[in-house]
C-alpha positions as CSV (number, residue, x, y, z in Angstrom):
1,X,0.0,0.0,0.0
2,X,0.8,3.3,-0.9
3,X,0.5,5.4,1.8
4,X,0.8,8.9,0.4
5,X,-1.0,12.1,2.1
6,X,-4.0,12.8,0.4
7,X,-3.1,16.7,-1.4
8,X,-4.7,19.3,0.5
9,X,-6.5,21.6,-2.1
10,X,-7.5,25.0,-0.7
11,X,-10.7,26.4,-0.7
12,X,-11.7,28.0,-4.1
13,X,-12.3,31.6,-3.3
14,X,-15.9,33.2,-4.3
15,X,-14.8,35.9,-7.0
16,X,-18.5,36.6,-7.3
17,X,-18.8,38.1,-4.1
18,X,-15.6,40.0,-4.2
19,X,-16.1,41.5,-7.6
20,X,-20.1,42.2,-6.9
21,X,-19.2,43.6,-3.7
22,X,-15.8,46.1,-5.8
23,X,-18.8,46.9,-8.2
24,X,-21.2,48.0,-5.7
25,X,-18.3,50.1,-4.1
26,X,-17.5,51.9,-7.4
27,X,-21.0,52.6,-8.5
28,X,-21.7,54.3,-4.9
29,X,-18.5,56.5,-5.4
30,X,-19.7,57.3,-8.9
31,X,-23.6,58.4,-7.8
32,X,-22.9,59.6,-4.1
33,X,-19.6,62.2,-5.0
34,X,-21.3,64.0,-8.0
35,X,-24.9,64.1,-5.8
36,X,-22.4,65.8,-3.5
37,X,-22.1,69.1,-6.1
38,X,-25.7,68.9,-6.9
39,X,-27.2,68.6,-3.4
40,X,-25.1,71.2,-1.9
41,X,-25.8,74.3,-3.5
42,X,-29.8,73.1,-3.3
43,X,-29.0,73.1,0.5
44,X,-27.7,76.4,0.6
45,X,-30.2,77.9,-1.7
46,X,-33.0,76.5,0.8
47,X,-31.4,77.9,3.5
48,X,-30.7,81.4,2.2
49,X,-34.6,81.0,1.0
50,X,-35.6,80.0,4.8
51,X,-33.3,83.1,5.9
52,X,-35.2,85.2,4.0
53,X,-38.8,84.1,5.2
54,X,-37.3,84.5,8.4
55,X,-36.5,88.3,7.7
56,X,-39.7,89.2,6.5
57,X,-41.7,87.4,9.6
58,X,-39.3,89.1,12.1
59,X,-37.7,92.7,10.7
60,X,-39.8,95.7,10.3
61,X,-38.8,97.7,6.5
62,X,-38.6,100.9,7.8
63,X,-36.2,100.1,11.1
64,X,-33.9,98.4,8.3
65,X,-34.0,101.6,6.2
66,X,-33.3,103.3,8.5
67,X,-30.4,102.0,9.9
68,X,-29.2,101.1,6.7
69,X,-29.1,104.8,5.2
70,X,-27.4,105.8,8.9
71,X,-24.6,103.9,7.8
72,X,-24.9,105.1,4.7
73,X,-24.4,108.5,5.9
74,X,-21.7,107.3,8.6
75,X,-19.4,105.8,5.9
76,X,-19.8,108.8,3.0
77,X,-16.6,110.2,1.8
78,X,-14.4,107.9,4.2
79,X,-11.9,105.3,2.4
80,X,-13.7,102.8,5.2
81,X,-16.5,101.3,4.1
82,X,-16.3,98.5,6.8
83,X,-19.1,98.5,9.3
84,X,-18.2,97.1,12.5
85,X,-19.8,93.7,13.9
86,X,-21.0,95.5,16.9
87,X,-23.2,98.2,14.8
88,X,-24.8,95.3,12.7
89,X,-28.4,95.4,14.8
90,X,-29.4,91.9,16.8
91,X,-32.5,91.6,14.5
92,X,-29.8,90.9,11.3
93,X,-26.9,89.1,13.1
94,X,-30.0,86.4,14.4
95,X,-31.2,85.8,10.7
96,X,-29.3,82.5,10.2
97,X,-27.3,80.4,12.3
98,X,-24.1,82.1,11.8
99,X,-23.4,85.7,12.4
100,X,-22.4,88.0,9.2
101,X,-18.8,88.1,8.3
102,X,-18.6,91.3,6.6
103,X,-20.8,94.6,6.4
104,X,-20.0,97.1,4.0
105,X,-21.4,100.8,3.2
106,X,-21.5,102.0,0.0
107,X,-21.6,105.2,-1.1
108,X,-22.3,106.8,-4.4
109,X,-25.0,108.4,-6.3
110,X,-28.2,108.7,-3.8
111,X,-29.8,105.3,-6.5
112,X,-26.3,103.9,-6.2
113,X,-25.3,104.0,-2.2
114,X,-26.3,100.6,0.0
115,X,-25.1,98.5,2.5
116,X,-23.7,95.5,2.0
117,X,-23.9,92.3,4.3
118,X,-22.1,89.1,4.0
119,X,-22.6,85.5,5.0
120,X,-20.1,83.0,3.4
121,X,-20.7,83.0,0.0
122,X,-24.2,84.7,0.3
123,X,-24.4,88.3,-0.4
124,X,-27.2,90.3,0.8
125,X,-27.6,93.9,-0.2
126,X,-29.6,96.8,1.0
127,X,-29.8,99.6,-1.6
128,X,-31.7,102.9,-1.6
């Protein structure tokens, strides 16, 4: 008798699996980045849109104005248009979530002259 180890064979892998689960992987990549550019700026559109709402429920016009042509007045013929974060009123910096990172007033001819007020990327703009 020939008493020879039987050859031990390894277990045959299930490329199926691997390669359905490397497509699944890729396609996700391939739908969830580019949803990324398309859902983002919808996001920030619907929150500048809700900020908005917001301003119209909770600001009264003619307090704005009013504030806004002060400023106006403040910053006219200076080389600093900058309005400080501490003039902004409580009724704008509470609008959205984070405060405004820039307030400017510009001067010019009386159609021409408005303050400006920054969030991020969002510009909003108070003109006369």
């Amino acid at each position: 008798m020939n008493e020879t180890a039987p050859a031990t064979r390894r277990p045959k892998r299930d490329t199926k699996n691997l390669v359905g689960l490397v497509l699944a992987v890729l396609m996700g990549v391939c739908l969830v980045y580019p949803a990324c550019f398309i859902l983002a700026p919808l996001a920030a559109i619907y929150h500048a849109d809700e900020g908005f709402k917001r301003a119209r429920r909770t600001i009264n016009p003619e307090e704005l104005r009013s504030w806004a042509l002060q400023e106006i007045k403040k910053h006219a013929g200076t080389n600093d248009p900058d309005i400080q974060a501490s003039e902004i009123p409580d009724y704008i910096q509470k609008l959205y979530s984070g405060r405004p990172e820039d307030a400017l007033a510009l001067s010019g001819a009386p159609e021409q002259s408005r303050v400006v007020i920054l969030w991020g990327e969002w510009l909003f703009s108070l003109g006369s």
